[in-house]
N, C-alpha and C positions, 0 to 999 in steps of 0.2 A: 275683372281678374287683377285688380291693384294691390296692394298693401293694406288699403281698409282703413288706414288711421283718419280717414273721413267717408260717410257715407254719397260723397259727392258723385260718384259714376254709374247709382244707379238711379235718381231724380234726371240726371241728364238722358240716363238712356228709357227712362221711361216717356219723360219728353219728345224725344226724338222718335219713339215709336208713335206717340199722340199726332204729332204733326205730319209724319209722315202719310200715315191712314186716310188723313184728311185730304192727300191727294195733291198737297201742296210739293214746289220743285224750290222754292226759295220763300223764307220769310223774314225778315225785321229781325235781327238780335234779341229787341225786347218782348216780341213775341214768345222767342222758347225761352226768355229769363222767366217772362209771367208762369209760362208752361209749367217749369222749373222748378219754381217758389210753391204752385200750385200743391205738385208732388208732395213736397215737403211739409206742407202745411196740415194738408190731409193723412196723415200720418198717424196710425191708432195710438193710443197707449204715450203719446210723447215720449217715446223712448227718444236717448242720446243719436246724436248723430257723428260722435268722435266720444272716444275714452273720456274718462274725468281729468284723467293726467295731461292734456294736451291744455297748455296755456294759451288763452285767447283773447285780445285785449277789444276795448268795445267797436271798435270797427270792423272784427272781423266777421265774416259774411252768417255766421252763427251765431254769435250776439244779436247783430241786427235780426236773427230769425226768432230766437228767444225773445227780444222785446216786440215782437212784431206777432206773433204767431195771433195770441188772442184777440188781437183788432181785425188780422186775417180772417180770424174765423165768422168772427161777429159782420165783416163788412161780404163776406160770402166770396172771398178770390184775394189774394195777394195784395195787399197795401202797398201804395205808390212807392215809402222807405225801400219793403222789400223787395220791389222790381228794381227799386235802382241798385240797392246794394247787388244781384245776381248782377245787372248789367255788368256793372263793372269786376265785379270777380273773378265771373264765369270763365270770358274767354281765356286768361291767363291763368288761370286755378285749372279748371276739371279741362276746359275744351280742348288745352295744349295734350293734356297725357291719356284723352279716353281712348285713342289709338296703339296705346301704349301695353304690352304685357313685360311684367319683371322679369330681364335679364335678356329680354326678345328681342328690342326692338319694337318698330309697330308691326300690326298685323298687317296681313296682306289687303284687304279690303278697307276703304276709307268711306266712310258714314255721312260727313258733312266737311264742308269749307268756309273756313270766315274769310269774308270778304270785305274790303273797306275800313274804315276808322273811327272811334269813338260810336258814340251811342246809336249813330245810322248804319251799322256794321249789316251785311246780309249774310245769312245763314243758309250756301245752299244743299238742300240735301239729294244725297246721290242715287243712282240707283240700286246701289248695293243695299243701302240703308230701305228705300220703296219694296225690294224682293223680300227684303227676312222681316219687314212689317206686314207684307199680306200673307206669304208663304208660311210662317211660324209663329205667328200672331199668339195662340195659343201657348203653345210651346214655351214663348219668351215671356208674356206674360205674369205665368203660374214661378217660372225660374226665376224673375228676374223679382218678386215680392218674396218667396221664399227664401234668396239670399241675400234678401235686403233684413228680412227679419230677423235673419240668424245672426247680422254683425250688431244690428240694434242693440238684439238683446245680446250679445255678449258684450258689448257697449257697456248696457245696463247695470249687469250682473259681475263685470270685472274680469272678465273670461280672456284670458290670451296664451302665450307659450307657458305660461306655469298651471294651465286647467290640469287638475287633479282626476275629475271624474268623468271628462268627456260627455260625449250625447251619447241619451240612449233611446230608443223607439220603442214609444207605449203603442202596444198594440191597442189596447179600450179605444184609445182616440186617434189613434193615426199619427202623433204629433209626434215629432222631435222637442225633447226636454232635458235641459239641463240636470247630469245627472244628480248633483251633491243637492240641488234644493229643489228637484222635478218642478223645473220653472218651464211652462210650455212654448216653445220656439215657433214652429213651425210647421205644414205638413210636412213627413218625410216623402210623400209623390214629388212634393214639386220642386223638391231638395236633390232630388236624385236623378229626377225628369231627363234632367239635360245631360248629363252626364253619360245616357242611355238614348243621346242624340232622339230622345221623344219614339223610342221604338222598343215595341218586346223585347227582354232580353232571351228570350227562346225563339221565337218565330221570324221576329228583324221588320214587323210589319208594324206601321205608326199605331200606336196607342189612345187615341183620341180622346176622350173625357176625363181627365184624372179622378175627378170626384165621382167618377159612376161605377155601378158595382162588378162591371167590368172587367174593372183595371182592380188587380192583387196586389199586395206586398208579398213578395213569395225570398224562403231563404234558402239561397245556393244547396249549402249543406243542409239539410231538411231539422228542423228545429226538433224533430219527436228524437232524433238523437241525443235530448237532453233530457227526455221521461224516462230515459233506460234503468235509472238508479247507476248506473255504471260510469254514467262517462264520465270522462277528464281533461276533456278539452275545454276550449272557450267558450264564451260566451256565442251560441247562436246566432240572438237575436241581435250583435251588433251592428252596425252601419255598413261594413264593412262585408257582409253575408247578404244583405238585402238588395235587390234588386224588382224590378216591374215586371207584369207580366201578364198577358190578357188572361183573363180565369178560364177558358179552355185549356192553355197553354200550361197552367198551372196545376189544374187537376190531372191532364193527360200525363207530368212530370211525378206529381202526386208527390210519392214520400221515396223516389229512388236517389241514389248519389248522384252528382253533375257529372257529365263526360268530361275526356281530355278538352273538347273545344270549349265549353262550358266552361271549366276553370281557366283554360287561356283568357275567355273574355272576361273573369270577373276576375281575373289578374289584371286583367289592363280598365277594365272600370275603374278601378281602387285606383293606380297609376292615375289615372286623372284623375279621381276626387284629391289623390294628395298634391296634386298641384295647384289645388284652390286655395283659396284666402283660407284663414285656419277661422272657426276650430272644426270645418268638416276633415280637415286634414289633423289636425292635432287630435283630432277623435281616432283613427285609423293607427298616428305614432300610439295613442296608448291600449288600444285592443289590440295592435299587432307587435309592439315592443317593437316597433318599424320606425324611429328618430335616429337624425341624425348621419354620419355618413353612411355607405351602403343602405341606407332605407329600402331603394328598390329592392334589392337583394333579401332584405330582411322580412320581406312584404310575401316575396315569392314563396321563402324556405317557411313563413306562418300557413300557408296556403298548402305546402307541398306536406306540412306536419301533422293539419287538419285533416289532409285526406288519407293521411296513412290508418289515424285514428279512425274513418269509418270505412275501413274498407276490412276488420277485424269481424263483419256480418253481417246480414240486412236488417232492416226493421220490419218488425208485422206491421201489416196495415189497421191491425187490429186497437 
């Protein structure tokens, strides 16, 4: 939940779930730097891992990852360069602020402790960190490469406060895609997963497989509102309408309007995706004309403008 001007806090926290799993209570520094580097290395696509605008001179820990990567890969794990450079970055680079949310403070729960000096430093990790590795494993997982890919590739593609077109969701593939050049990002399951604390958003019961036929994309306001030939509302099938949901859950809802609690919650869903790193949140300011002061407010009154529009008569199920 950083700023994103580097992709440094989610290799550490994919790290940190690797070691944890493994059952270990403290390991060596260089341990979760190799971990680390690992992540990074293994990386589809070599997408960026910071803007092209961020100036970086040859020392800095993504230099040495760029001139290191291809020998990483060919030597099958991390090259010595690249362990040492993590050593020495890490703790004062990512490990000071992964505790950290913008404008918060740290969170309440602490993940790990550096312990010690220079290169013998110990890493111990907590039990906080041991419970959401075995307890949400899944969960974290699917969320935590899904919104690694989305900053990559907006990394990639140039994507920040001036995106023009936001994301949109192709239904054919499931994918979240850039919309000005349908560059494909991500799944939108595992984009939104979390944000829906990994549970129905109708029944509140965990959602287990994302990839299984199971689990739905289902949209708030029901999408056949846009077969009508009549409407005048928004875009349906935004990000911003989409939510999960077990395909009972989904059919039994079928093609009716959402309840008052129903749009409570997918008011306060969207309230957290716009508190995420952008562009899931820059996607929401430009399908909801929600930027800027008053957002929340602006967020509610789109929400509260959409339902006025279907509640004008029902839809055949025909």
């Amino acid at each position: 939940m950083g700023a994103n001007v580097r992709t440094y806090k989610f290799p550490l926290g994919a790290a940190l779930l690797d070691l944890a799993r493994s059952g270990r209570d403290a390991v060596p520094l260089v341990d979760l730097a190799t971990t680390y580097a690992a992540h990074l290395i293994d990386r589809d696509g070599d997408f960026p891992q910071a803007p092209s605008s961020l100036s970086m001179g040859d020392q800095d820990f993504l230099s040495v990852l760029a001139r290191e990567r291809e020998g990483s890969r060919i030597a099958g794990g991390p090259t010595e360069a690249l362990v040492n450079a993590a050593v020495k970055s890490i703790p004062g680079m990512v490990m000071q602020k992964f505790h950290n949310l913008p404008g918060q403070g740290e969170v309440a729960h602490r993940f790990y402790e550096l312990e010690g000096r220079g290169a013998n430093r110990i890493v111990r990790l907590t039990s906080d960190l041991h419970a959401v590795a075995v307890e949400s494993s899944r969960m974290l997982n699917d969320e935590l490469d899904a919104r690694w890919r989305i900053v990559e590739a907006s990394f990639d593609a140039g994507i920040g406060r001036n995106l023009i077109g936001g994301l949109k969701f192709d239904e054919t593939t499931g994918q979240l895609v850039v919309a000005a050049q349908r560059v494909p990002l991500t799944s939108l399951r595992a984009s939104i997963d979390g944000f829906q604390y990994g549970r129905c958003f109708y029944c509140h019961e965990p959602l287990g497989d994302l990839l299984g036929p199971e689990i739905h994309v289902d949209h708030v306001f029901p999408f056949k509102w846009m077969t009508t030939g009549s409407w005048q509302g928004p875009d349906l099938n935004g990000v911003w309408n989409l939510v999960l949901a077990h395909e009972a859950c989904n059919r039994k809802k079928w093609f009716r309007n959402p309840t008052d609690e129903e749009i409570r919650r997918l008011v306060a869903r969207n309230d957290a995706i716009a508190e995420s790193p952008v562009p899931l949140r820059r996607t929401l300011e430009i399908a909801m004309g929600a930027a800027g002061p008053n957002a929340a407010t602006k967020r509610h009154q789109f929400i509260v403008n959409v339902r006025s529009l279907t509640t004008v008569g029902e839809i055949s199920d025909r």
